[in-house]
PyMOL commands that place a pseudoatom at each C-alpha (Angstrom):
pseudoatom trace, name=CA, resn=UNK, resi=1, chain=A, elem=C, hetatm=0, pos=[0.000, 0.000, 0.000]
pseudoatom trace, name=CA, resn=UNK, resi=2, chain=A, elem=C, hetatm=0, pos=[2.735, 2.420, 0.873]
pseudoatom trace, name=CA, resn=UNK, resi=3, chain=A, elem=C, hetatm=0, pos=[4.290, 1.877, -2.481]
pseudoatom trace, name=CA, resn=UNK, resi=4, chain=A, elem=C, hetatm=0, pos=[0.650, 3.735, -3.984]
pseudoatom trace, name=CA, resn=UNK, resi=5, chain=A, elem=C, hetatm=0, pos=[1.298, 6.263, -2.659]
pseudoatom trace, name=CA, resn=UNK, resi=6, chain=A, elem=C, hetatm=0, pos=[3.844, 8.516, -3.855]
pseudoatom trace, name=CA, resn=UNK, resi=7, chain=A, elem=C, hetatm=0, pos=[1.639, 7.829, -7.105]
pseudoatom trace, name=CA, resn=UNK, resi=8, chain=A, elem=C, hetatm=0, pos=[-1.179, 8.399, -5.721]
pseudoatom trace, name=CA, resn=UNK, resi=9, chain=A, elem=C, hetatm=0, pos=[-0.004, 11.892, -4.235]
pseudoatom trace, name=CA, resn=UNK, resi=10, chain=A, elem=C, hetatm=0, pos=[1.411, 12.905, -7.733]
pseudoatom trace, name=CA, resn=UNK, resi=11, chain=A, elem=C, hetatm=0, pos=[-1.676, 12.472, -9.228]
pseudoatom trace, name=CA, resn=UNK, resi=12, chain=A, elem=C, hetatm=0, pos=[-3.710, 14.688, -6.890]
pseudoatom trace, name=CA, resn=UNK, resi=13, chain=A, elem=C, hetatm=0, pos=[-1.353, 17.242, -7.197]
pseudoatom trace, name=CA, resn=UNK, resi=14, chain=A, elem=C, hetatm=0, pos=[-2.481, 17.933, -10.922]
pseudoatom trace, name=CA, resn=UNK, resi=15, chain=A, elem=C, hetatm=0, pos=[-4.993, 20.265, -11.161]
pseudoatom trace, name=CA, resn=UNK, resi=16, chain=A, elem=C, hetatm=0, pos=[-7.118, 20.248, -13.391]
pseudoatom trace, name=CA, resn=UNK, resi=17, chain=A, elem=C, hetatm=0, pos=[-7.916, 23.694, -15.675]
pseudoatom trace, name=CA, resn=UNK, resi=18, chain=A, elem=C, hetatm=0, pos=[-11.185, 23.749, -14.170]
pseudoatom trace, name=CA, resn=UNK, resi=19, chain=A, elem=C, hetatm=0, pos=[-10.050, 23.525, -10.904]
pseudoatom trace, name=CA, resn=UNK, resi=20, chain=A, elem=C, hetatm=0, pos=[-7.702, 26.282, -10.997]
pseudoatom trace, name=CA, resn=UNK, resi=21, chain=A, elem=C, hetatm=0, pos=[-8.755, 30.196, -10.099]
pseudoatom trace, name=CA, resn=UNK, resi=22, chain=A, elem=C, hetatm=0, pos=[-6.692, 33.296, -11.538]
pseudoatom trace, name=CA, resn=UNK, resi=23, chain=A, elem=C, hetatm=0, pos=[-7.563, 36.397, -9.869]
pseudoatom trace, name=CA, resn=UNK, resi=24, chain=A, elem=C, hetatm=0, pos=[-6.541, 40.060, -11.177]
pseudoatom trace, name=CA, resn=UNK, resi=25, chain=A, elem=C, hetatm=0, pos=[-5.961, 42.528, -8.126]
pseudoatom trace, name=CA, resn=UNK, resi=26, chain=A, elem=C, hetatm=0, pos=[-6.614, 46.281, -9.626]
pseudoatom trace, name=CA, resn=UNK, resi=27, chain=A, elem=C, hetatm=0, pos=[-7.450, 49.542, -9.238]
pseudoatom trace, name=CA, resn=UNK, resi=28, chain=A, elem=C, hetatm=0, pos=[-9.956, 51.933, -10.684]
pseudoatom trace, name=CA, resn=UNK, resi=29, chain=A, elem=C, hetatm=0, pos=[-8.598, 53.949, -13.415]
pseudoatom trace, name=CA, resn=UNK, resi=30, chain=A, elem=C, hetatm=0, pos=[-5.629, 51.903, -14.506]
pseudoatom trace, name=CA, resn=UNK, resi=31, chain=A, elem=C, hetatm=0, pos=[-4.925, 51.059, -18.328]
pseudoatom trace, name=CA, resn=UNK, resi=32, chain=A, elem=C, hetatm=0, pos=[-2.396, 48.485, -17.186]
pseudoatom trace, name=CA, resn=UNK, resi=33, chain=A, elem=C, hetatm=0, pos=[-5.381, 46.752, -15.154]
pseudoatom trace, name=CA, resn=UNK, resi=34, chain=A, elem=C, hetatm=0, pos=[-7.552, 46.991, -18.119]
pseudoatom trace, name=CA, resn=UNK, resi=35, chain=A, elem=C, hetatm=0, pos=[-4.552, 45.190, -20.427]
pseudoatom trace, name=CA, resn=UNK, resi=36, chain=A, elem=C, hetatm=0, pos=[-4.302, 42.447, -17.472]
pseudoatom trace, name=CA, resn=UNK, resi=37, chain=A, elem=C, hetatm=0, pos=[-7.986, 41.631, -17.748]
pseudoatom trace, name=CA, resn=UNK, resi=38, chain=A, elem=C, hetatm=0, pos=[-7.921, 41.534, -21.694]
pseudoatom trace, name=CA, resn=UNK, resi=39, chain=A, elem=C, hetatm=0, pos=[-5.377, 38.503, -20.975]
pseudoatom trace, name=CA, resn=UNK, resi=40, chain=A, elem=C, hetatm=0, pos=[-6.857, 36.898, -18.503]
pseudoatom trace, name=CA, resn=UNK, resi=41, chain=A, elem=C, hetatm=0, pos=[-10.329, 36.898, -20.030]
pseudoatom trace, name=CA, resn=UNK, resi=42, chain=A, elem=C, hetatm=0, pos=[-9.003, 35.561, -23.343]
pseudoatom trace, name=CA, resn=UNK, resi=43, chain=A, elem=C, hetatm=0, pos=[-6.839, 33.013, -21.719]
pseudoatom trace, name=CA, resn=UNK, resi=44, chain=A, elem=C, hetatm=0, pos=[-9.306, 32.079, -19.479]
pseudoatom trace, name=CA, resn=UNK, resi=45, chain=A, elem=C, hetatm=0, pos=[-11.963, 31.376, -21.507]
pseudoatom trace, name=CA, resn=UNK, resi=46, chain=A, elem=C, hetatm=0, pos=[-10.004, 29.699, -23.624]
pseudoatom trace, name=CA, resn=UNK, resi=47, chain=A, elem=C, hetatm=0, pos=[-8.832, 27.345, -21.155]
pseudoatom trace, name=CA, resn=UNK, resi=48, chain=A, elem=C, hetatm=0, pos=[-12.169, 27.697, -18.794]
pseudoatom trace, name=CA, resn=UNK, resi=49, chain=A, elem=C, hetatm=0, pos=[-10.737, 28.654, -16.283]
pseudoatom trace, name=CA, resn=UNK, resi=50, chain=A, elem=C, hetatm=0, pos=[-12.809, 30.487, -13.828]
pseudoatom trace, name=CA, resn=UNK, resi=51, chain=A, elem=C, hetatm=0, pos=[-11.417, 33.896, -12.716]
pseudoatom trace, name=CA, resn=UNK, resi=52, chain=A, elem=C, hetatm=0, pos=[-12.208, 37.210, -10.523]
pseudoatom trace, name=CA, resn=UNK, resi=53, chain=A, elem=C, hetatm=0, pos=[-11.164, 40.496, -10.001]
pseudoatom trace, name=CA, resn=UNK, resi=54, chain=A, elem=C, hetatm=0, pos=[-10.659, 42.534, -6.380]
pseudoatom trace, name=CA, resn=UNK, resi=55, chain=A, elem=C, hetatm=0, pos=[-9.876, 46.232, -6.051]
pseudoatom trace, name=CA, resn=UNK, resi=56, chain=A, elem=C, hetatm=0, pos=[-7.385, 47.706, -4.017]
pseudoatom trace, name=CA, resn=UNK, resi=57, chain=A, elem=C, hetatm=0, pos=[-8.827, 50.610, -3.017]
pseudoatom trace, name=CA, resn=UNK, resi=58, chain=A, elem=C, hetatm=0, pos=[-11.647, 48.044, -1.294]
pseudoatom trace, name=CA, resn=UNK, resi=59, chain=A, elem=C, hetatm=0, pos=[-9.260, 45.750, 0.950]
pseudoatom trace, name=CA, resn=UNK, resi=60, chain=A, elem=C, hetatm=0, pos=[-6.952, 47.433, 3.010]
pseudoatom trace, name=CA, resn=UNK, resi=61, chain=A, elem=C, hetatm=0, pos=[-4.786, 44.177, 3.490]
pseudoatom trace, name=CA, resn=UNK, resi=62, chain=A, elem=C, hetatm=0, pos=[-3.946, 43.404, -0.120]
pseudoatom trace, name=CA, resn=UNK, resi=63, chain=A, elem=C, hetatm=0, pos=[-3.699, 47.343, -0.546]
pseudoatom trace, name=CA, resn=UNK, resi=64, chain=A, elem=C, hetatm=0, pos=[-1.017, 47.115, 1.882]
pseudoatom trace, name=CA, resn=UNK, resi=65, chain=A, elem=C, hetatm=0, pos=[0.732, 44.028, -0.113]
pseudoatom trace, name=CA, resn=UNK, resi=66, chain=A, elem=C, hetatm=0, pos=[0.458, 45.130, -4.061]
pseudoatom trace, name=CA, resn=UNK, resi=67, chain=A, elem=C, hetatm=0, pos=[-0.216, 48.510, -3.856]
pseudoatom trace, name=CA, resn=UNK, resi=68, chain=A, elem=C, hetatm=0, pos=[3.012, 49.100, -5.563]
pseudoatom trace, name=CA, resn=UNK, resi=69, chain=A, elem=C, hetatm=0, pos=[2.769, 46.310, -8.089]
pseudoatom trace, name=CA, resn=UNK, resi=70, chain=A, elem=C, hetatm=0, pos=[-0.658, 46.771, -9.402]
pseudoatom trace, name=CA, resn=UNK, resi=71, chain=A, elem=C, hetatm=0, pos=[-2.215, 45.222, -11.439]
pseudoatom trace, name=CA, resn=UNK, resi=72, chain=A, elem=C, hetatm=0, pos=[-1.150, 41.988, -9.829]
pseudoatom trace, name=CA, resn=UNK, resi=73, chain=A, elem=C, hetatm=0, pos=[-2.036, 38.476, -10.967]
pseudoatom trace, name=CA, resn=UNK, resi=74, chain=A, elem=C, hetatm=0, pos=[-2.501, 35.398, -8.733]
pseudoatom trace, name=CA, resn=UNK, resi=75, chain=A, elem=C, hetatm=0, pos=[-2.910, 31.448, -9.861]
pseudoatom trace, name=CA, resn=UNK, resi=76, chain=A, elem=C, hetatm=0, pos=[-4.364, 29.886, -7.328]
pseudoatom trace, name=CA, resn=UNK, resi=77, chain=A, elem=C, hetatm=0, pos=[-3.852, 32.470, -4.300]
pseudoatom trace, name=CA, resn=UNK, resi=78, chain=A, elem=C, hetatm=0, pos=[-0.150, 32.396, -5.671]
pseudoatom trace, name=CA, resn=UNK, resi=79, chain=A, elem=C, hetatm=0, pos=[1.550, 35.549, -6.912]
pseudoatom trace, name=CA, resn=UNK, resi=80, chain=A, elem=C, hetatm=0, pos=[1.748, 34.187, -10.845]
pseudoatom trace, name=CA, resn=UNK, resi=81, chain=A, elem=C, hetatm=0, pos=[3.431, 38.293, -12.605]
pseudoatom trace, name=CA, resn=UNK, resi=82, chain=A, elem=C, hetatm=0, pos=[2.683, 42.026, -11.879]
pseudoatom trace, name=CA, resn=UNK, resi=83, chain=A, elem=C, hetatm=0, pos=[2.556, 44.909, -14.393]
pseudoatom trace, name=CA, resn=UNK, resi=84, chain=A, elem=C, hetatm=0, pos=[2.321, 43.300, -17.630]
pseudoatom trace, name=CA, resn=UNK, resi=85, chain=A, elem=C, hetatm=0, pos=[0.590, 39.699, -18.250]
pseudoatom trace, name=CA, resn=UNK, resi=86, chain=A, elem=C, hetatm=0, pos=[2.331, 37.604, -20.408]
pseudoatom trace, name=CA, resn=UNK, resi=87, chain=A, elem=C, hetatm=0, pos=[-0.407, 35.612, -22.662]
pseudoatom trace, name=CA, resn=UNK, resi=88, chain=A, elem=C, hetatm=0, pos=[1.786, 32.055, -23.068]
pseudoatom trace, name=CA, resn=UNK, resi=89, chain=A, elem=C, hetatm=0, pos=[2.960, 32.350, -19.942]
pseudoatom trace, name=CA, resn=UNK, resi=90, chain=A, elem=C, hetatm=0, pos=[0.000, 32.525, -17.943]
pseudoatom trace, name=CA, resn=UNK, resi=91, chain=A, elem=C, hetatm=0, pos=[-1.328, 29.712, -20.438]
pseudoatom trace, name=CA, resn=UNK, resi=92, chain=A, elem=C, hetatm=0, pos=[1.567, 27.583, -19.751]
pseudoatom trace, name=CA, resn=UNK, resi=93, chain=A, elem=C, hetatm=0, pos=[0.647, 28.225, -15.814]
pseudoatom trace, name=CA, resn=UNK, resi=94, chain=A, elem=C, hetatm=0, pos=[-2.630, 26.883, -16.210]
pseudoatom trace, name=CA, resn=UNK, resi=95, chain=A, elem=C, hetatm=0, pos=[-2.286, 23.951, -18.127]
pseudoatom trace, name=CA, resn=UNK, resi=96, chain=A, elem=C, hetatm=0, pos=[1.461, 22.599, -16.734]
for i in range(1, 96): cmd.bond("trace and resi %d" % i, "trace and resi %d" % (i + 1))
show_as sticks, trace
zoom trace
Protein backbone atom coordinates (compact mmCIF):
# COMPACT_ATOMS: atom_id res chain seq x y z
CA UNK A 1 0.00 0.00 0.00
CA UNK A 2 2.74 2.42 0.87
CA UNK A 3 4.29 1.88 -2.48
CA UNK A 4 0.65 3.74 -3.98
CA UNK A 5 1.30 6.26 -2.66
CA UNK A 6 3.84 8.52 -3.85
CA UNK A 7 1.64 7.83 -7.11
CA UNK A 8 -1.18 8.40 -5.72
CA UNK A 9 0.00 11.89 -4.24
CA UNK A 10 1.41 12.91 -7.73
CA UNK A 11 -1.68 12.47 -9.23
CA UNK A 12 -3.71 14.69 -6.89
CA UNK A 13 -1.35 17.24 -7.20
CA UNK A 14 -2.48 17.93 -10.92
CA UNK A 15 -4.99 20.27 -11.16
CA UNK A 16 -7.12 20.25 -13.39
CA UNK A 17 -7.92 23.69 -15.68
CA UNK A 18 -11.18 23.75 -14.17
CA UNK A 19 -10.05 23.52 -10.90
CA UNK A 20 -7.70 26.28 -11.00
CA UNK A 21 -8.76 30.20 -10.10
CA UNK A 22 -6.69 33.30 -11.54
CA UNK A 23 -7.56 36.40 -9.87
CA UNK A 24 -6.54 40.06 -11.18
CA UNK A 25 -5.96 42.53 -8.13
CA UNK A 26 -6.61 46.28 -9.63
CA UNK A 27 -7.45 49.54 -9.24
CA UNK A 28 -9.96 51.93 -10.68
CA UNK A 29 -8.60 53.95 -13.41
CA UNK A 30 -5.63 51.90 -14.51
CA UNK A 31 -4.93 51.06 -18.33
CA UNK A 32 -2.40 48.48 -17.19
CA UNK A 33 -5.38 46.75 -15.15
CA UNK A 34 -7.55 46.99 -18.12
CA UNK A 35 -4.55 45.19 -20.43
CA UNK A 36 -4.30 42.45 -17.47
CA UNK A 37 -7.99 41.63 -17.75
CA UNK A 38 -7.92 41.53 -21.69
CA UNK A 39 -5.38 38.50 -20.98
CA UNK A 40 -6.86 36.90 -18.50
CA UNK A 41 -10.33 36.90 -20.03
CA UNK A 42 -9.00 35.56 -23.34
CA UNK A 43 -6.84 33.01 -21.72
CA UNK A 44 -9.31 32.08 -19.48
CA UNK A 45 -11.96 31.38 -21.51
CA UNK A 46 -10.00 29.70 -23.62
CA UNK A 47 -8.83 27.34 -21.16
CA UNK A 48 -12.17 27.70 -18.79
CA UNK A 49 -10.74 28.65 -16.28
CA UNK A 50 -12.81 30.49 -13.83
CA UNK A 51 -11.42 33.90 -12.72
CA UNK A 52 -12.21 37.21 -10.52
CA UNK A 53 -11.16 40.50 -10.00
CA UNK A 54 -10.66 42.53 -6.38
CA UNK A 55 -9.88 46.23 -6.05
CA UNK A 56 -7.39 47.71 -4.02
CA UNK A 57 -8.83 50.61 -3.02
CA UNK A 58 -11.65 48.04 -1.29
CA UNK A 59 -9.26 45.75 0.95
CA UNK A 60 -6.95 47.43 3.01
CA UNK A 61 -4.79 44.18 3.49
CA UNK A 62 -3.95 43.40 -0.12
CA UNK A 63 -3.70 47.34 -0.55
CA UNK A 64 -1.02 47.12 1.88
CA UNK A 65 0.73 44.03 -0.11
CA UNK A 66 0.46 45.13 -4.06
CA UNK A 67 -0.22 48.51 -3.86
CA UNK A 68 3.01 49.10 -5.56
CA UNK A 69 2.77 46.31 -8.09
CA UNK A 70 -0.66 46.77 -9.40
CA UNK A 71 -2.21 45.22 -11.44
CA UNK A 72 -1.15 41.99 -9.83
CA UNK A 73 -2.04 38.48 -10.97
CA UNK A 74 -2.50 35.40 -8.73
CA UNK A 75 -2.91 31.45 -9.86
CA UNK A 76 -4.36 29.89 -7.33
CA UNK A 77 -3.85 32.47 -4.30
CA UNK A 78 -0.15 32.40 -5.67
CA UNK A 79 1.55 35.55 -6.91
CA UNK A 80 1.75 34.19 -10.84
CA UNK A 81 3.43 38.29 -12.60
CA UNK A 82 2.68 42.03 -11.88
CA UNK A 83 2.56 44.91 -14.39
CA UNK A 84 2.32 43.30 -17.63
CA UNK A 85 0.59 39.70 -18.25
CA UNK A 86 2.33 37.60 -20.41
CA UNK A 87 -0.41 35.61 -22.66
CA UNK A 88 1.79 32.05 -23.07
CA UNK A 89 2.96 32.35 -19.94
CA UNK A 90 0.00 32.52 -17.94
CA UNK A 91 -1.33 29.71 -20.44
CA UNK A 92 1.57 27.58 -19.75
CA UNK A 93 0.65 28.23 -15.81
CA UNK A 94 -2.63 26.88 -16.21
CA UNK A 95 -2.29 23.95 -18.13
CA UNK A 96 1.46 22.60 -16.73
Amino acid sequence: MAGMSPLFRRKSEKTEPGERLVTLIRKPGCHLCDDAQAVIEKVCGELGVPWDQKDISEDKELYDRYWEQIPVVLVDGEQHTFWRVNAERLRRALTE
